[in-house]
C-alpha positions as CSV (number, residue, x, y, z in Angstrom):
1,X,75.5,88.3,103.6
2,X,74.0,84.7,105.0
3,X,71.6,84.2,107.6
4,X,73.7,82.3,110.2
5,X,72.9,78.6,110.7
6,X,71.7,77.1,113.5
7,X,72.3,73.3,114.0
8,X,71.6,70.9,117.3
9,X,69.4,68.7,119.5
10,X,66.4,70.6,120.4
11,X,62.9,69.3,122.2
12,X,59.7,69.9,121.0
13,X,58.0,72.4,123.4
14,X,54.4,71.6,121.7
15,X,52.8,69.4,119.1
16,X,53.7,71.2,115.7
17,X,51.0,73.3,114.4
18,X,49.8,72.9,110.8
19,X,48.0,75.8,109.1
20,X,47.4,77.0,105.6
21,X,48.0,79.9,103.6
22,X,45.1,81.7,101.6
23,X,46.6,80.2,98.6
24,X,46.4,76.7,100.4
25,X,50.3,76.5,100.9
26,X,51.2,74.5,104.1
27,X,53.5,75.9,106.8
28,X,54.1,74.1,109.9
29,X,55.2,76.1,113.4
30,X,57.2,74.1,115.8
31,X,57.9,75.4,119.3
32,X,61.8,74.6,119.9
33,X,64.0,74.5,123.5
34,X,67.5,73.8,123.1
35,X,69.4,73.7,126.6
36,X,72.8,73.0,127.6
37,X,73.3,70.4,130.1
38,X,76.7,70.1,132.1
39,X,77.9,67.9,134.8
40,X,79.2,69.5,137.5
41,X,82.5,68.3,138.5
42,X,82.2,69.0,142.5
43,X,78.4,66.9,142.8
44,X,78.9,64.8,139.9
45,X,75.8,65.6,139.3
46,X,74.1,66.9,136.0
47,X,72.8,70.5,135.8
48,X,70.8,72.4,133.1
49,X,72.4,75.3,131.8
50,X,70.5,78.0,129.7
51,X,67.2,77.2,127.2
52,X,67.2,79.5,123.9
53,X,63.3,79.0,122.7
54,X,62.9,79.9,119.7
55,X,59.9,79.3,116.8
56,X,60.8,77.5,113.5
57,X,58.7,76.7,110.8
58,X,58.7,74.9,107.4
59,X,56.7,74.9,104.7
60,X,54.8,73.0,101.7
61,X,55.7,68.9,102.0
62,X,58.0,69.5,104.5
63,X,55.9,71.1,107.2
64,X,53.0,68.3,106.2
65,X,55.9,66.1,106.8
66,X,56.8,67.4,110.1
67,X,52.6,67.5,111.9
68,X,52.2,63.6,111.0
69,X,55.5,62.8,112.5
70,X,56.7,64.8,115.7
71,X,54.9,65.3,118.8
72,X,55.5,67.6,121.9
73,X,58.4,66.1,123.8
74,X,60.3,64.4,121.4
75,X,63.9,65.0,121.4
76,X,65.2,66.4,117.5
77,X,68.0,67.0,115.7
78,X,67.6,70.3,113.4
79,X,69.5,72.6,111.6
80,X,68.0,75.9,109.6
81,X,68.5,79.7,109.5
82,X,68.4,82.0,112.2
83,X,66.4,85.1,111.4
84,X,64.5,87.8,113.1
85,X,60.5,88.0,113.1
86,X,59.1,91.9,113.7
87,X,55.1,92.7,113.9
88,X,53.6,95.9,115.3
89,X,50.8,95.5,117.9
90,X,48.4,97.6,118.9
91,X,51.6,100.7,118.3
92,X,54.4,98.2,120.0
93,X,56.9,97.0,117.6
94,X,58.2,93.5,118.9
95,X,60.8,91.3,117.5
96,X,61.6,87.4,118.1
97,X,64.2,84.8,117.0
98,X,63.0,82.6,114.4
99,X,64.5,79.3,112.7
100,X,63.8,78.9,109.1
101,X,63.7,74.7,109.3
102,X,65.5,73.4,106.6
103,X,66.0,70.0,108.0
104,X,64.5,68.3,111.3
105,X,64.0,64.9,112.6
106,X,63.8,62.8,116.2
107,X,67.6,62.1,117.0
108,X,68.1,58.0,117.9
109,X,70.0,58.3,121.1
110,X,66.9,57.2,123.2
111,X,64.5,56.2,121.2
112,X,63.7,54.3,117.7
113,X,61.7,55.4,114.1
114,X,60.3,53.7,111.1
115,X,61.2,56.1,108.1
116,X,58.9,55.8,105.2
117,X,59.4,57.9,102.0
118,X,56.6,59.5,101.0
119,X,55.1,59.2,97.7
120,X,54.5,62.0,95.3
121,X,50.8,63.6,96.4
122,X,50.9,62.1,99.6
123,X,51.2,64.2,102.7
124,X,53.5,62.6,105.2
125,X,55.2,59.2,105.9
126,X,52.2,56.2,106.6
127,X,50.3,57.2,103.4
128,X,46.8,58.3,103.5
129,X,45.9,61.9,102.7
130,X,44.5,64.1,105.5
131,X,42.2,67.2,103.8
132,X,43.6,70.5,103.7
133,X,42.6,72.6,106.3
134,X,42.5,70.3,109.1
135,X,45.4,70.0,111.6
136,X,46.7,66.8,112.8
137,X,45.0,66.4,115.9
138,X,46.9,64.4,118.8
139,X,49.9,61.4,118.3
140,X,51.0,60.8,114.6
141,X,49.2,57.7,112.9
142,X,50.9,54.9,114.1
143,X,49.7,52.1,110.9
144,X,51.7,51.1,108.7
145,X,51.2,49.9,104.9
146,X,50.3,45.9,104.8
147,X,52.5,46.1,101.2
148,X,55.5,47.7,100.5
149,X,55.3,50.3,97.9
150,X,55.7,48.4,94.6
151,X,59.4,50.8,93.4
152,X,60.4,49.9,97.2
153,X,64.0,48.3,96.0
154,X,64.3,46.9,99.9
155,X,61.2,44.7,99.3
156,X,61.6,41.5,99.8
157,X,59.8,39.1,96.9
158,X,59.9,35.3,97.9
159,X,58.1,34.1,95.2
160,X,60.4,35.8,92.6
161,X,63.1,34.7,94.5
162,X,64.7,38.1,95.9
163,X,66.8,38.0,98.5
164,X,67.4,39.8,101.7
165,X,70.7,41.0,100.7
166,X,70.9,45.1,99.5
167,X,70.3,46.0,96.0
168,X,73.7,46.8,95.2
């Protein structure tokens, strides 16, 4: 039997967290609050509803992905499999929600992004390599390449007389 999937908007309770296996594999942890908003038909006014929190995390290019491009606060759109995480502590068995992330990114309904793909042995979208081992500290990097990558087919090539029109 599947692990039920769980898809929706979700905000970012805290800046993802990048850490590193023994054997060096990446895996991001990213603190997730979906809530359910309503307007109230008698005020008119909009009310928050319940907040499931749960943890989700990704791994290998996709969770290197995920620390150089979403910050705490940022409004997502992700989808993944729900499972359940169970440790013993100290004698005390405890169990969580998790979401295995198999796809996440900020939603465009109040707010804008600049999607670069990244380029094989590269570790997230504005190129660069950060070492392994370090997490990304603050915002994501904000520069962006002065040329475009050279199989980008939306380049635009004046002097060879390309146009701005799709490649198809």
């Amino acid at each position: 039997m599947a692990l039920p999937t769980l898809s929706g908007v979700a905000r970012l309770v805290d800046d993802p967290e990048l850490r590193f296996t023994p054997s060096g594999k990446p895996v991001a942890d990213v603190r997730l609050a979906f809530n359910a908003r309503r307007l109230n038909p008698t005020t008119n006014q909009w009310e928050d509803g319940d907040t499931f929190f749960v943890r989700g995390s990704a791994w290998e290019l996709h969770a290197e992905n995920i620390a150089e491009s979403l910050a705490k606060g940022m409004e997502v759109m992700v989808s993944g499999e729900l499972r359940t995480e169970r440790w013993e502590k100290d004698g005390v068995k405890h169990e969580r929600p998790a979401l295995m992330i198999r796809s996440i990114g900020p939603t465009l309904a109040y707010a804008t992004a600049k999607v670069t793909k990244a380029a094989p042995g590269q570790n997230g979208a504005q190129g660069g390599t950060q070492p392994r081992g370090q997490a990304q500290q603050g915002r994501p990097q904000q520069s962006r390449p002065t040329q475009p990558p050279a199989d980008d087919p939306w380049a635009i090539d004046n002097a060879r007389g390309h146009s701005d029109e799709p490649p198809f």
